[in-house]
N, C-alpha and C positions, 0 to 999 in steps of 0.2 A: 504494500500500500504506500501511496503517497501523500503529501500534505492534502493536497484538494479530496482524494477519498476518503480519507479521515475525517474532515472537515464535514465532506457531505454525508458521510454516515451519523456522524454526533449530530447535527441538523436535520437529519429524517428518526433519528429516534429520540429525540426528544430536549435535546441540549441545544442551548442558546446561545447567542453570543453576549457573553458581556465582558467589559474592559478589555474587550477586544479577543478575547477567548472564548471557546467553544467549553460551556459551562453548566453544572447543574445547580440547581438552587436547593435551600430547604424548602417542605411545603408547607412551615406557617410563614415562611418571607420571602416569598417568589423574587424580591430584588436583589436577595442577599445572594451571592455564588459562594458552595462550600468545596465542591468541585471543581478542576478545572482541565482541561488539556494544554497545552504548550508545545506549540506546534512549530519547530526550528527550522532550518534550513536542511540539515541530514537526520535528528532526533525527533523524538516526539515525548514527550515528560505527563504523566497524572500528578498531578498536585492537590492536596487536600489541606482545605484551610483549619487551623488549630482555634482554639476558642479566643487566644488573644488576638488574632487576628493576623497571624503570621500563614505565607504559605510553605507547606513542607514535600517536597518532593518525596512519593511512594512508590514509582514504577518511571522505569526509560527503556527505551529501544532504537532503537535506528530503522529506520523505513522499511531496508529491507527485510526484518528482523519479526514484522508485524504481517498479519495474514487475518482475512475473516473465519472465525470458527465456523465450519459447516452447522454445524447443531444449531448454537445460539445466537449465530448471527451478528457476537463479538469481535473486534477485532483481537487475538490475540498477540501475547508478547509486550502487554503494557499493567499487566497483573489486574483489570479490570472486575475481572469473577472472581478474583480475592479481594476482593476493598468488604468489608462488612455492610452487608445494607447495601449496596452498590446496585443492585438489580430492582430492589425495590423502589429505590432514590433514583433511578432513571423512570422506572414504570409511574411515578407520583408525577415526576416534572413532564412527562407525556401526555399524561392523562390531563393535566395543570394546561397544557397547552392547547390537546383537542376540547375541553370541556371549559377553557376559561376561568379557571382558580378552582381551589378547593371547596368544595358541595356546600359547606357553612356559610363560603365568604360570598356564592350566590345570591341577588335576590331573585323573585317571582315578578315575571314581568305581568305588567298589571293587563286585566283583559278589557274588551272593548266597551264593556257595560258600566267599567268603573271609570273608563277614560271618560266616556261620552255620556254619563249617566243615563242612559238606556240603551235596550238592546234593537236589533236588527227586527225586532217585531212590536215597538213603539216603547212610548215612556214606562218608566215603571211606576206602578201603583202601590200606593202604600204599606 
């Protein structure tokens, strides 16, 4: 693999860009990136952010080095199926992205009766 298909792999399952990297979030702060890739000119780096706010490199490889896992559709060679939570912390920010934030932080869009105070069959009565 190389940078771009890396790139476009993290961007079709579910990772975003932020500060300029292809990144996951937590899902109570969709702005916050605790994840990140790092994507060099020959390497490729997983970095995971620590609580005080530092990033710490967990996994590298060099492009050649990296290959998609037939199974799960990962790339491996970047320890990705080893980070704890790493599957489910991509499957949340997926989901976060096809669904629009996590199920709580939805609201109910309001329906036509409440917009226009009555319905398609005249005013309402009392």
């Amino acid at each position: 693999m190389d940078k771009d298909a890396l790139t476009a792999w993290a961007l079709g399952s579910g990772w975003r860009m932020m500060g300029g990297f292809p990144s996951l979030a937590k899902p109570s702060r969709p702005g916050e990136a605790i994840v990140r890739l790092v994507l060099k000119a020959t390497v490729a780096h997983v970095e995971v952010k620590k609580p005080a706010g530092k990033w710490e490199k967990v996994a590298g490889a060099a492009y050649g080095q990296i290959a998609m896992d037939p199974e799960t559709g990962v790339p491996g060679g970047l320890g990705l199926l080893e980070i704890p939570g790493f599957t489910r912390l991509m499957q949340d920010n997926r989901d976060q992205m096809m669904f629009g934030g996590p199920a709580g932080a939805r609201e109910k869009a309001p329906d036509a009766a409440s917009v226009f105070g009555s319905s398609v069959f005249g005013p309402r009565k009392g």
